[in-house]
N, CA and C atoms as an extended XYZ file, in Angstrom:
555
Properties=species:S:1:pos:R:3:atomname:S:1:resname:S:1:resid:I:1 pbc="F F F"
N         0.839       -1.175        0.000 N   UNK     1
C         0.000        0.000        0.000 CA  UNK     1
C         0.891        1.248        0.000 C   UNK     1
N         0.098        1.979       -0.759 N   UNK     2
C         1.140        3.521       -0.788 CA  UNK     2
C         0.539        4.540        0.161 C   UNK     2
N         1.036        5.791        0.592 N   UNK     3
C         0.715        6.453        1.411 CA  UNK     3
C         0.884        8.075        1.030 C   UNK     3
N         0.058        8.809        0.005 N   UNK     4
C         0.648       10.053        0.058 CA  UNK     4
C         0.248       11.228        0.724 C   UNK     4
N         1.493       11.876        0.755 N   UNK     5
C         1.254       13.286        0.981 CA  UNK     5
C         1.532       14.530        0.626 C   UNK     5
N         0.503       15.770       -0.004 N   UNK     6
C         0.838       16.722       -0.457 CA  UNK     6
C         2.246       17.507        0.015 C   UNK     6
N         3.393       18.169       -0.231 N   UNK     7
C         4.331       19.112        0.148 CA  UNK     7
C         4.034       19.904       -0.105 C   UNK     7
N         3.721       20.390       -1.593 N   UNK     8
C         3.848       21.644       -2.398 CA  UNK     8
C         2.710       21.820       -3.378 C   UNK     8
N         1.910       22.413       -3.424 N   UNK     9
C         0.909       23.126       -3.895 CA  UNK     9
C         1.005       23.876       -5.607 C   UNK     9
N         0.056       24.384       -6.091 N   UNK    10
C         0.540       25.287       -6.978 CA  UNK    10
C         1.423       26.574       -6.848 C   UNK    10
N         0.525       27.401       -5.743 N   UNK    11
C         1.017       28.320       -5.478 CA  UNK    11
C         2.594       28.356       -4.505 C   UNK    11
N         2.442       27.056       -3.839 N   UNK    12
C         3.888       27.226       -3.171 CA  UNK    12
C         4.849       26.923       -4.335 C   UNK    12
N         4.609       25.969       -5.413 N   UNK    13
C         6.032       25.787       -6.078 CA  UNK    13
C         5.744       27.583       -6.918 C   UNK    13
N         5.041       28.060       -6.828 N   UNK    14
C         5.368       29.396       -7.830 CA  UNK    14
C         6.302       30.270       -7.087 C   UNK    14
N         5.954       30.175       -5.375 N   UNK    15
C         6.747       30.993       -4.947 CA  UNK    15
C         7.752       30.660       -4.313 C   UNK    15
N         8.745       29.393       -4.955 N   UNK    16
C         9.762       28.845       -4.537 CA  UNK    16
C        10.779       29.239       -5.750 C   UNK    16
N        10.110       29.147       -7.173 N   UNK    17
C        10.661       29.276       -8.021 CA  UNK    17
C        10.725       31.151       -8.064 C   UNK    17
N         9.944       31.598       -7.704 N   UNK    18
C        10.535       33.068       -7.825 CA  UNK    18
C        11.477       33.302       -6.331 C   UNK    18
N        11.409       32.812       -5.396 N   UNK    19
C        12.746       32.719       -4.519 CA  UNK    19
C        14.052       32.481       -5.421 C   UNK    19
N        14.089       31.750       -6.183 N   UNK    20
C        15.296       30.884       -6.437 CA  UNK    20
C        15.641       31.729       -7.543 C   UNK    20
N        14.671       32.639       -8.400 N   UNK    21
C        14.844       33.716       -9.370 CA  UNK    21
C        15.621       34.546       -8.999 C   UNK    21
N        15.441       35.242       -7.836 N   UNK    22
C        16.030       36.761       -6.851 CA  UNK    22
C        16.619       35.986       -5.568 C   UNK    22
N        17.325       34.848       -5.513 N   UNK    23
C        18.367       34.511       -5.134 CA  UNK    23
C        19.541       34.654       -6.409 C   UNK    23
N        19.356       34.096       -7.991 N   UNK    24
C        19.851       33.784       -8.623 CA  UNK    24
C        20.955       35.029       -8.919 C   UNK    24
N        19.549       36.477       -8.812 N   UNK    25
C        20.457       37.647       -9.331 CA  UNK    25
C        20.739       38.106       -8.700 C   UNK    25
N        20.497       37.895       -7.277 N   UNK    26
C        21.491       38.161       -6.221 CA  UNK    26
C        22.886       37.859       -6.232 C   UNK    26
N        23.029       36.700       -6.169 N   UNK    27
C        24.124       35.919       -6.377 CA  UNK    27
C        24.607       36.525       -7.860 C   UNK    27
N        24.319       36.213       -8.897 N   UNK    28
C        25.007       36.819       -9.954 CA  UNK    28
C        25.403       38.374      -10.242 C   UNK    28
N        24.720       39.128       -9.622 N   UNK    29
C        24.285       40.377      -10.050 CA  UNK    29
C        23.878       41.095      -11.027 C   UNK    29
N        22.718       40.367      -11.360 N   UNK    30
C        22.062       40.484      -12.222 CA  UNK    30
C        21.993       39.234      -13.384 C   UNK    30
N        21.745       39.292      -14.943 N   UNK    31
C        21.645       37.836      -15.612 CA  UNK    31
C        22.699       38.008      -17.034 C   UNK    31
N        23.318       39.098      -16.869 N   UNK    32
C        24.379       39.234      -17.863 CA  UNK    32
C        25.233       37.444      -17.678 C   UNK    32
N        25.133       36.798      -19.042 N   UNK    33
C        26.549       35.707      -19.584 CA  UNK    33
C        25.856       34.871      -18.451 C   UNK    33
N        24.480       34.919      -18.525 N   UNK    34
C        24.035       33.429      -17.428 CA  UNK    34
C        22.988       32.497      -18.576 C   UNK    34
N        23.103       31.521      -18.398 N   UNK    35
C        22.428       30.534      -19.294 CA  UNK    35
C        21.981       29.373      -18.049 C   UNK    35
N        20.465       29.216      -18.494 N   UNK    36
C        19.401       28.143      -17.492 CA  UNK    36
C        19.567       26.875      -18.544 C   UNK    36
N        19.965       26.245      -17.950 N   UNK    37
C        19.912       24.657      -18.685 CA  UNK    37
C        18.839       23.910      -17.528 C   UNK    37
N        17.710       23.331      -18.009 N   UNK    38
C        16.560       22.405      -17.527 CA  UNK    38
C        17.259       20.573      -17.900 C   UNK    38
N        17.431       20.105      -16.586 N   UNK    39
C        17.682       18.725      -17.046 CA  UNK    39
C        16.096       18.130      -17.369 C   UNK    39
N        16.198       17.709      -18.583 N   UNK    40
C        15.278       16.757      -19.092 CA  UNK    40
C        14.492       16.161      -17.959 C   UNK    40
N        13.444       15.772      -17.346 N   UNK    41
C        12.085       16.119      -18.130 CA  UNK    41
C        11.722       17.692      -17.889 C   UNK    41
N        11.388       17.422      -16.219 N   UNK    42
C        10.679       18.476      -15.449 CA  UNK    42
C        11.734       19.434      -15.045 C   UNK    42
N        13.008       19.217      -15.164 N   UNK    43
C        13.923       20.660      -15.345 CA  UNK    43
C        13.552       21.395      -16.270 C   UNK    43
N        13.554       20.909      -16.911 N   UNK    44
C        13.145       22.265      -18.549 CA  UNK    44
C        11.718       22.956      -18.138 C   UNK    44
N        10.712       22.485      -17.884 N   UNK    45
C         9.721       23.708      -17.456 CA  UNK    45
C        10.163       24.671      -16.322 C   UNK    45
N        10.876       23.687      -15.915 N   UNK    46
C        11.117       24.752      -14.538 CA  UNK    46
C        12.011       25.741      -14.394 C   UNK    46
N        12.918       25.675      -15.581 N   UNK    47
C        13.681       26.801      -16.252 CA  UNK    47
C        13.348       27.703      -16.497 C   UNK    47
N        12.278       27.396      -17.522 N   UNK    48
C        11.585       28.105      -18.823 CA  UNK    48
C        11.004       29.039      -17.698 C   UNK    48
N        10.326       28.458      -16.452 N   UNK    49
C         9.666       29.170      -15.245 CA  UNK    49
C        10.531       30.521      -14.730 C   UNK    49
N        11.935       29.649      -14.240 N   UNK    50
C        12.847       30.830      -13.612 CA  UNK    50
C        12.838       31.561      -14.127 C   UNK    50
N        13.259       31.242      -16.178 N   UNK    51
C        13.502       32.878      -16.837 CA  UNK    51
C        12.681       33.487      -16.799 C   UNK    51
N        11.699       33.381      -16.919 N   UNK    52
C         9.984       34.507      -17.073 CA  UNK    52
C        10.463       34.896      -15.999 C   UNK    52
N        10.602       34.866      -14.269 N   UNK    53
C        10.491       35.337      -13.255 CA  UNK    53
C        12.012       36.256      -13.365 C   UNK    53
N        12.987       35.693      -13.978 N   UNK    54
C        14.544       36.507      -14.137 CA  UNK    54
C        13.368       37.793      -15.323 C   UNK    54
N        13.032       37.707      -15.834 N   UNK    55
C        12.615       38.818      -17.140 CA  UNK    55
C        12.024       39.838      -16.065 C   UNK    55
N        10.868       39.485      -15.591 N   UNK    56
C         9.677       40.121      -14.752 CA  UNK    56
C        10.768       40.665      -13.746 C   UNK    56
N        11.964       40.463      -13.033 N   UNK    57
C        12.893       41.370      -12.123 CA  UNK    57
C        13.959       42.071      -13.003 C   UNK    57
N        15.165       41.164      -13.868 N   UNK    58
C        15.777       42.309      -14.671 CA  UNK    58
C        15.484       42.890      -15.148 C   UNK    58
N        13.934       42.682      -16.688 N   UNK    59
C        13.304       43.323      -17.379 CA  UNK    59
C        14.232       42.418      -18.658 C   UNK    59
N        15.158       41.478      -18.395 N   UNK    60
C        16.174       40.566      -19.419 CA  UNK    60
C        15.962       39.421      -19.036 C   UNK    60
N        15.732       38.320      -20.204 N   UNK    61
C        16.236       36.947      -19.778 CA  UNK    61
C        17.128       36.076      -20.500 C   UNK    61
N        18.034       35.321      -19.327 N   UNK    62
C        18.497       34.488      -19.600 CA  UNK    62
C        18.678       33.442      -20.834 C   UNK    62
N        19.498       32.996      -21.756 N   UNK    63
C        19.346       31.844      -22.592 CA  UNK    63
C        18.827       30.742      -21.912 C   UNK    63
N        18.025       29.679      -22.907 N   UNK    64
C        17.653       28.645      -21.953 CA  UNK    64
C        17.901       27.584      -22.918 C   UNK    64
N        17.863       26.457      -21.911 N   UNK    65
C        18.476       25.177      -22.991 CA  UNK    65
C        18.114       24.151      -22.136 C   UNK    65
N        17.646       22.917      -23.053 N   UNK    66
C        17.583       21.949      -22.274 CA  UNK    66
C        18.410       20.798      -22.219 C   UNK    66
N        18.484       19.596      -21.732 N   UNK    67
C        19.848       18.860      -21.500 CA  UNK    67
C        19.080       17.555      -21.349 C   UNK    67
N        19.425       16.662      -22.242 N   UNK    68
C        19.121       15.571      -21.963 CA  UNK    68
C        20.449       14.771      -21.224 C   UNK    68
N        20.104       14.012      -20.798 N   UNK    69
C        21.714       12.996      -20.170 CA  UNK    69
C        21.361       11.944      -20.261 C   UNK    69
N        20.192       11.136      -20.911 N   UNK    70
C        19.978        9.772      -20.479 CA  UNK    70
C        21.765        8.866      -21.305 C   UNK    70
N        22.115        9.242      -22.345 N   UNK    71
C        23.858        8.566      -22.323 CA  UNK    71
C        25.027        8.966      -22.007 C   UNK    71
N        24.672        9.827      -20.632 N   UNK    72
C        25.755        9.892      -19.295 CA  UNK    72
C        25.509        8.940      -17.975 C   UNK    72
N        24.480        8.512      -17.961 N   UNK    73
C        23.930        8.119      -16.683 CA  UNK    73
C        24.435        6.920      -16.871 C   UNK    73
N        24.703        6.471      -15.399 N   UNK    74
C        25.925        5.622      -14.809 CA  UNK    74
C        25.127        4.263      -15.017 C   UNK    74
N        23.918        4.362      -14.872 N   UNK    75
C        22.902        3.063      -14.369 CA  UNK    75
C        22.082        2.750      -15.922 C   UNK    75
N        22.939        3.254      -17.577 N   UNK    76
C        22.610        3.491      -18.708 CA  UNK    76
C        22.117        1.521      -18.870 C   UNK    76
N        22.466        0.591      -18.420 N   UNK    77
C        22.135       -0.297      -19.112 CA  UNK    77
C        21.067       -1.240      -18.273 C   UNK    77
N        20.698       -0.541      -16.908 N   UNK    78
C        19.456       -0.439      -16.415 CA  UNK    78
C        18.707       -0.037      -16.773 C   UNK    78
N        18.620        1.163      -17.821 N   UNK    79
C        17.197        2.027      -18.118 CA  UNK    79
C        17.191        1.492      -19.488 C   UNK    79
N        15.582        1.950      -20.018 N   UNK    80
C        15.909        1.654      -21.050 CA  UNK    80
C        16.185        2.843      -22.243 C   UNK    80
N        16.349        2.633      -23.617 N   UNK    81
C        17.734        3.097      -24.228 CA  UNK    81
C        16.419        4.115      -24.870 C   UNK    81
N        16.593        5.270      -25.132 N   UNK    82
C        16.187        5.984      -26.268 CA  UNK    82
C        17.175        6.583      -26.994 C   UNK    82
N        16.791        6.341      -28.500 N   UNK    83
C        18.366        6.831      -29.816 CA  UNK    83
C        18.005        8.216      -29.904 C   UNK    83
N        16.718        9.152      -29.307 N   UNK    84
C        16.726       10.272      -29.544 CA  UNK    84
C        16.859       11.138      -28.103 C   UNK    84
N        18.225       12.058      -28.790 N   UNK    85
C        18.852       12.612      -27.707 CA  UNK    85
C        17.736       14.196      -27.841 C   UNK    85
N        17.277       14.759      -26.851 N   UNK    86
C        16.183       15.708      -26.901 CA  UNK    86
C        17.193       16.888      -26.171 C   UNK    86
N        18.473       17.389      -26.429 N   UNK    87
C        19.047       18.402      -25.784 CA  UNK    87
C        19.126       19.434      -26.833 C   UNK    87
N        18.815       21.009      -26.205 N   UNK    88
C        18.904       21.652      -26.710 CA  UNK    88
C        19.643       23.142      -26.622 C   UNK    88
N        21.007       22.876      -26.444 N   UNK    89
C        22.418       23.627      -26.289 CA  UNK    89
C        23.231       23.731      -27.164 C   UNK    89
N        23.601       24.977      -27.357 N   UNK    90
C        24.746       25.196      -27.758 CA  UNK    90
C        25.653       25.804      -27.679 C   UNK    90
N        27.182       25.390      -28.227 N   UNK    91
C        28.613       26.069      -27.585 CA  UNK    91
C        28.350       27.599      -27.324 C   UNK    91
N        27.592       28.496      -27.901 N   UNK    92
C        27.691       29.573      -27.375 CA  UNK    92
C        26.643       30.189      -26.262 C   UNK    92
N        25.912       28.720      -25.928 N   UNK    93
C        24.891       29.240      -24.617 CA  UNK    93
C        26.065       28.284      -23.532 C   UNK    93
N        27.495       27.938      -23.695 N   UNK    94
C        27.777       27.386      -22.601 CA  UNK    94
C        29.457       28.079      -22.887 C   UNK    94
N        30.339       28.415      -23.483 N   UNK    95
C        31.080       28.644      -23.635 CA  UNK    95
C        31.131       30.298      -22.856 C   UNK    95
N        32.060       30.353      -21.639 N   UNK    96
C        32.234       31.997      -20.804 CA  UNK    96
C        31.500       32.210      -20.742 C   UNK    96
N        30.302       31.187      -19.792 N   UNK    97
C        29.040       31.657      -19.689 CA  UNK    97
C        28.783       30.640      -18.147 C   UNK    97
N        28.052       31.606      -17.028 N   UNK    98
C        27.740       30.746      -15.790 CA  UNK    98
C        25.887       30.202      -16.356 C   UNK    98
N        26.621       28.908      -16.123 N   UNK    99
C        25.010       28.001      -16.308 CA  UNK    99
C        24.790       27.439      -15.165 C   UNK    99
N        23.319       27.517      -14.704 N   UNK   100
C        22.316       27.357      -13.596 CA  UNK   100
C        21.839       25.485      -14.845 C   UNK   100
N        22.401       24.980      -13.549 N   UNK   101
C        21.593       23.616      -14.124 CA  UNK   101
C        20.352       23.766      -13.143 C   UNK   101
N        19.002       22.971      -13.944 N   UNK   102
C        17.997       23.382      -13.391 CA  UNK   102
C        17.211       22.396      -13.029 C   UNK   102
N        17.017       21.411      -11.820 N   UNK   103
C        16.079       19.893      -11.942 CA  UNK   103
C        15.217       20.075      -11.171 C   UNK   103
N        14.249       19.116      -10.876 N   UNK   104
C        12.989       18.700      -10.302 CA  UNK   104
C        13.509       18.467       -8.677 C   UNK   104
N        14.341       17.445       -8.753 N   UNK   105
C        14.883       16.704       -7.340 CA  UNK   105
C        16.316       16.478       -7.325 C   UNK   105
N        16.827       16.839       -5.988 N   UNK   106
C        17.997       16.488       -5.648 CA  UNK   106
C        18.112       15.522       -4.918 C   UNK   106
N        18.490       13.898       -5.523 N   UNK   107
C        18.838       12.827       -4.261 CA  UNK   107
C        19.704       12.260       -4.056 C   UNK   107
N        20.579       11.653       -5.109 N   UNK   108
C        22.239       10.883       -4.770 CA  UNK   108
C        22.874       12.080       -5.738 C   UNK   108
N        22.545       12.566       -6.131 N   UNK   109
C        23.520       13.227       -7.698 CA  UNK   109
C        24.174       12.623       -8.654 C   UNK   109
N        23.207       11.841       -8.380 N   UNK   110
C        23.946       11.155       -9.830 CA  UNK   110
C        23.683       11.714      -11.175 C   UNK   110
N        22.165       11.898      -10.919 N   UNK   111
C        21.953       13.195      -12.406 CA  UNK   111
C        23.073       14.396      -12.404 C   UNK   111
N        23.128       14.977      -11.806 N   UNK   112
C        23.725       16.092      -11.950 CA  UNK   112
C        25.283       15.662      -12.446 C   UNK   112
N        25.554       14.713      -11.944 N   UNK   113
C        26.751       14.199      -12.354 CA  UNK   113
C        27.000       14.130      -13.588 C   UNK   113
N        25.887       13.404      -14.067 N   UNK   114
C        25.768       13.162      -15.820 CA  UNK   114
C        25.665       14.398      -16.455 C   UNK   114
N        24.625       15.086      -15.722 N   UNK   115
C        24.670       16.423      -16.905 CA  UNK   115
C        25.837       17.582      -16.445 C   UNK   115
N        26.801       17.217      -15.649 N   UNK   116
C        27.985       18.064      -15.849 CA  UNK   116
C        28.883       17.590      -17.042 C   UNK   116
N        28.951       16.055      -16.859 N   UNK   117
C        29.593       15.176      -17.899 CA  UNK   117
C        29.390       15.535      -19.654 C   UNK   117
N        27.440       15.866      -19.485 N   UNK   118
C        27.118       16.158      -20.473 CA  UNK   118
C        27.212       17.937      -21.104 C   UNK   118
N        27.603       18.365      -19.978 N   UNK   119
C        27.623       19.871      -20.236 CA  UNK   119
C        28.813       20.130      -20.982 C   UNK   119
N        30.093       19.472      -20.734 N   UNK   120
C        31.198       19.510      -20.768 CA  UNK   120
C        31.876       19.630      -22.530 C   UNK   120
N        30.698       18.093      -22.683 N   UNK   121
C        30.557       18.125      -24.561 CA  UNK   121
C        30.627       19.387      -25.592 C   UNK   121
N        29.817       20.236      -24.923 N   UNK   122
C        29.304       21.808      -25.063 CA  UNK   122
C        30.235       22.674      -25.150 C   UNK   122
N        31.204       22.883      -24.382 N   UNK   123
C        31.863       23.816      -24.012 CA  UNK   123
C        32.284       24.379      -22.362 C   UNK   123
N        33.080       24.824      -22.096 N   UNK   124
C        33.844       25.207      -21.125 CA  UNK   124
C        32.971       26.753      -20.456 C   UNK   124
N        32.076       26.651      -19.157 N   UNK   125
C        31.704       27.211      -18.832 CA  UNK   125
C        32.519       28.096      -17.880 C   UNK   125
N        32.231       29.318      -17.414 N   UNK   126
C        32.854       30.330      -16.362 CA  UNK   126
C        32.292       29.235      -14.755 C   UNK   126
N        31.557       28.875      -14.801 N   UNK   127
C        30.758       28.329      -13.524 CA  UNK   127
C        29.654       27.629      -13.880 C   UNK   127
N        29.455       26.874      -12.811 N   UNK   128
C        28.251       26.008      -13.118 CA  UNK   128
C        27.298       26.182      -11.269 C   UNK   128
N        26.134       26.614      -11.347 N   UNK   129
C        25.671       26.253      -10.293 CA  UNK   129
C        24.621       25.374      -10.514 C   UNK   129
N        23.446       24.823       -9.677 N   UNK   130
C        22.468       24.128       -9.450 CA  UNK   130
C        21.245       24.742       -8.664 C   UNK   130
N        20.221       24.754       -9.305 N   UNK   131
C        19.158       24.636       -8.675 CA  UNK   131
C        18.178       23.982       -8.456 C   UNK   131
N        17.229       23.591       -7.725 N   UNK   132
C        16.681       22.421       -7.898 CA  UNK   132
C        15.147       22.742       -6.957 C   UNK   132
N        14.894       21.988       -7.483 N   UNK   133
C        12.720       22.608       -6.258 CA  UNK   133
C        13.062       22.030       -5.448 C   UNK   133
N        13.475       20.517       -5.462 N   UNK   134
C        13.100       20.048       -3.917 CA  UNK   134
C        14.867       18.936       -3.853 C   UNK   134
N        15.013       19.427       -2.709 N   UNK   135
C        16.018       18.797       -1.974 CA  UNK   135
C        16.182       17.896       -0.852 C   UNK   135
N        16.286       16.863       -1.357 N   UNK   136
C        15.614       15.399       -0.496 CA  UNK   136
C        16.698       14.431        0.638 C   UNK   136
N        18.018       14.940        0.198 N   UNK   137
C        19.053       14.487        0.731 CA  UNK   137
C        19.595       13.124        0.342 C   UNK   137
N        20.301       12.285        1.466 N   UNK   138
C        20.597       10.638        0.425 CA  UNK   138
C        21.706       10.920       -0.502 C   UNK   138
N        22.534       11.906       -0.015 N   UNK   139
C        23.950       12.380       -1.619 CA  UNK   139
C        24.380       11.153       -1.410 C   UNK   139
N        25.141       10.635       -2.550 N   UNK   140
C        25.991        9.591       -2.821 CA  UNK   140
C        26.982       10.045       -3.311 C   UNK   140
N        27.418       11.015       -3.875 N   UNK   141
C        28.198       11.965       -4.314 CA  UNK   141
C        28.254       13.479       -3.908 C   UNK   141
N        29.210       13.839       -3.888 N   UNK   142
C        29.692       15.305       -3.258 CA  UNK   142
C        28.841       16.324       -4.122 C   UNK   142
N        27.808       16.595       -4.266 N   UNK   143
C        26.903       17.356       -4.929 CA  UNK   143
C        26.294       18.312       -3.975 C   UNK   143
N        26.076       19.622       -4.494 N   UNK   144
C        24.852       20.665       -3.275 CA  UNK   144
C        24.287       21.124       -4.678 C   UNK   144
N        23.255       22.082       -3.865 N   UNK   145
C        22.819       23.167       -4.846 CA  UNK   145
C        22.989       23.975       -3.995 C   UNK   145
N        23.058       24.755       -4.991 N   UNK   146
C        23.053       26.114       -4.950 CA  UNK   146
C        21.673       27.126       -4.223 C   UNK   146
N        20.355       26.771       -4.814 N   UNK   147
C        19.327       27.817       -4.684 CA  UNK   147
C        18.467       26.155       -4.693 C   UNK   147
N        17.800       26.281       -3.776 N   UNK   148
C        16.543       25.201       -3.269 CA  UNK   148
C        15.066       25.909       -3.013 C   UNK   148
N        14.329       25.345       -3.724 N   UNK   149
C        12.787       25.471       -3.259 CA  UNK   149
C        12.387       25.056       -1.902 C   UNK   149
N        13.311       23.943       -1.697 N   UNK   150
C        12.178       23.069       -0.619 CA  UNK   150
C        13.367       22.119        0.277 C   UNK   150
N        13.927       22.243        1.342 N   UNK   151
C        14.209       20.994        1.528 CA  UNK   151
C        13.296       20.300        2.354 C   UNK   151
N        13.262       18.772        1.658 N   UNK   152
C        11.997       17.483        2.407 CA  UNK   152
C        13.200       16.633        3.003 C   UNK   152
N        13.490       16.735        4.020 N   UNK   153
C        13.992       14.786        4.586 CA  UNK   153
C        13.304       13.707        4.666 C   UNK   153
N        13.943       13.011        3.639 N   UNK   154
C        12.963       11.428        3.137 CA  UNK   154
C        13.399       10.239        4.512 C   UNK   154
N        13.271        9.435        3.755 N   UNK   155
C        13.628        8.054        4.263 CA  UNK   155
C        13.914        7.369        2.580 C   UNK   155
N        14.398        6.589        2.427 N   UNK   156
C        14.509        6.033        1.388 CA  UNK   156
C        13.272        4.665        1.021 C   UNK   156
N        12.114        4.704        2.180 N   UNK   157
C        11.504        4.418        1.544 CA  UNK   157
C        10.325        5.235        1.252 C   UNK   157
N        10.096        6.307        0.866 N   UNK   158
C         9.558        7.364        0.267 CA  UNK   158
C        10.382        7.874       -1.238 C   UNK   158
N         9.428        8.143       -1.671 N   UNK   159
C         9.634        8.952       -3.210 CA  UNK   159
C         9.094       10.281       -3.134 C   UNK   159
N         9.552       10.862       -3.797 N   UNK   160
C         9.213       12.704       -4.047 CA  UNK   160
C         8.845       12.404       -5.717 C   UNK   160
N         7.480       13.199       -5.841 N   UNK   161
C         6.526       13.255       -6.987 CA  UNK   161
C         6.666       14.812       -7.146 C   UNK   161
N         7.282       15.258       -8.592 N   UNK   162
C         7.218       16.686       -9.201 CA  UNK   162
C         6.290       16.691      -10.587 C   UNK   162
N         5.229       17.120       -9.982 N   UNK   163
C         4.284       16.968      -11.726 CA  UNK   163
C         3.794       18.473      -11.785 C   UNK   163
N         4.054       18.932      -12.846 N   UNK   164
C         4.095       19.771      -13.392 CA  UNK   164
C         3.158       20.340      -14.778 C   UNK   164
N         2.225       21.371      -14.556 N   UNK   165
C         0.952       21.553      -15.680 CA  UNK   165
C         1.950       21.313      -17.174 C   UNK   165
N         3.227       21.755      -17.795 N   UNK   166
C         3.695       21.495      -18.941 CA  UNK   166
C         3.336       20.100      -19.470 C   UNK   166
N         3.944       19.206      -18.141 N   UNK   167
C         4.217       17.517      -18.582 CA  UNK   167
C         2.632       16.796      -17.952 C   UNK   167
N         2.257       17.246      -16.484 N   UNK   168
C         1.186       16.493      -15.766 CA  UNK   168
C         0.312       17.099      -15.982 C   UNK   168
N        -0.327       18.240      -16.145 N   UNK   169
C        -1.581       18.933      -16.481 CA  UNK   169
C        -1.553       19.863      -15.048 C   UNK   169
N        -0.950       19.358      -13.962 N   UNK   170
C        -1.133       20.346      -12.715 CA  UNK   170
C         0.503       20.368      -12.189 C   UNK   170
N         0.422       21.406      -11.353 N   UNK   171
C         1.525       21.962      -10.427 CA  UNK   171
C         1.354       21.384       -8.741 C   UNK   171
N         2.167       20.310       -8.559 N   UNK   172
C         1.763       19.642       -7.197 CA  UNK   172
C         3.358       18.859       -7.295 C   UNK   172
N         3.906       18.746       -5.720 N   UNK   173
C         4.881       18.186       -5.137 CA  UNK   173
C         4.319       17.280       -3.749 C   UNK   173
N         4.635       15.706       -4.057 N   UNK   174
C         4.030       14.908       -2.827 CA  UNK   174
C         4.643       13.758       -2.616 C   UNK   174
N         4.701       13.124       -1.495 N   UNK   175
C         5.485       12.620       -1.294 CA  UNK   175
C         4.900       11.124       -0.840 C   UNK   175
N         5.705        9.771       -1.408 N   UNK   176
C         4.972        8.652       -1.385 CA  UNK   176
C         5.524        7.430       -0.819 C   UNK   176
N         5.089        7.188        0.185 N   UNK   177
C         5.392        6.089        1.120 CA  UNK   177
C         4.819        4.875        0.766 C   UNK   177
N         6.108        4.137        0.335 N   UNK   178
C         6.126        2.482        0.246 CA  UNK   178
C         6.313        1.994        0.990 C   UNK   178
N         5.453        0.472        1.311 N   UNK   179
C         5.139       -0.444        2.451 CA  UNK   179
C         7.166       -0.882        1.886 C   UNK   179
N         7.586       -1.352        2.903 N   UNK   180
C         8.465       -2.290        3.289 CA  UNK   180
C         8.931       -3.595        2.027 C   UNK   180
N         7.771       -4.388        1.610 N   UNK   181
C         7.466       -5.616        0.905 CA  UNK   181
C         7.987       -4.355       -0.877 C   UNK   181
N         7.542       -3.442       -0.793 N   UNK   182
C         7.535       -2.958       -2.088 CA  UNK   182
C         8.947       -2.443       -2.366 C   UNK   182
N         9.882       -2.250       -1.591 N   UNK   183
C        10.961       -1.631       -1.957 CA  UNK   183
C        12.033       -2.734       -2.207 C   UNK   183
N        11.355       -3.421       -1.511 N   UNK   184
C        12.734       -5.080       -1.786 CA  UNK   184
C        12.191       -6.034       -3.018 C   UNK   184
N        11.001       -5.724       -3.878 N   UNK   185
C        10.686       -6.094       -5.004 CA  UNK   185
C        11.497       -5.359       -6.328 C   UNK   185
């Protein structure tokens, strides 16, 4: 049996993502030579999100790009294979340029791992930070972010759900507790 529970709302992920907007140009000072890369799926809306909210404070936005990594990922012959790579970067949105990688969830880093791997292909950035909605903990690798929506402390037998009106039709973050019997299947 599963067990959920709401975290995040519509309106709270709106006003996590404009936190993480006017943290961003804080930190940068302003969005001059910054490029939002969305890791594939629900990173990329949530990019596309930040820049509108970077426009609506500089009155400028950001380049945006999205990043697929599924042939960086470490666990590639566990998943299964798609031949179409859906990234959409290029050397001059990453070359002397600080890119904000942009995801759904932070939990071992292993994504992020891949899409540094995969950033790299691209070109030689000034900096790379991370942002991410929800920060769940469980690193397996030396990974942070940078600018967080949310931190949730899981258990590992819980999952964090990011569905999003682009991909899910609604804006909701919740969190889902597996019986015991289900995680060792």
């Amino acid at each position: 049996m599963k067990h959920r529970a709401l975290l995040m709302d519509e309106d709270a992920i709106r006003r996590a993502l404009m936190r993480i907007a006017h943290e961003i140009v804080e930190h940068n000072h302003g969005v001059k030579n910054l490029t939002l890369v969305g890791i594939r799926r629900r990173g990329v809306p949530l990019s596309e999100r930040i820049a509108a909210n970077l426009m609506a404070i500089e009155n400028e936005a950001p380049d945006v790009g999205s990043l697929d990594i599924g042939l960086y990922r470490d666990d590639l012959a566990n998943r299964p294979f798609s031949p179409v790579n859906q990234t959409s970067i290029r050397a001059q949105m990453v070359d002397r340029k600080t890119i904000v990688l942009v995801d759904d969830v932070l939990f071992t880093g292993r994504t992020v791992r891949a899409a540094l791997d995969a950033l790299s292909d691209f070109g030689r950035p000034t900096a790379i930070q991370l942002a991410v909605l929800i920060d769940r903990g469980h690193r397996e690798l030396p990974i942070r972010a940078d600018y967080v929506g949310k931190n949730i402390p899981t258990s590992r037998l819980e999952r964090i759900h990011v569905e999003v009106k682009e991909i899910d039709g609604i804006d909701r973050v919740y969190v889902e507790k597996m019986d015991v019997a289900e995680e060792t299947e």
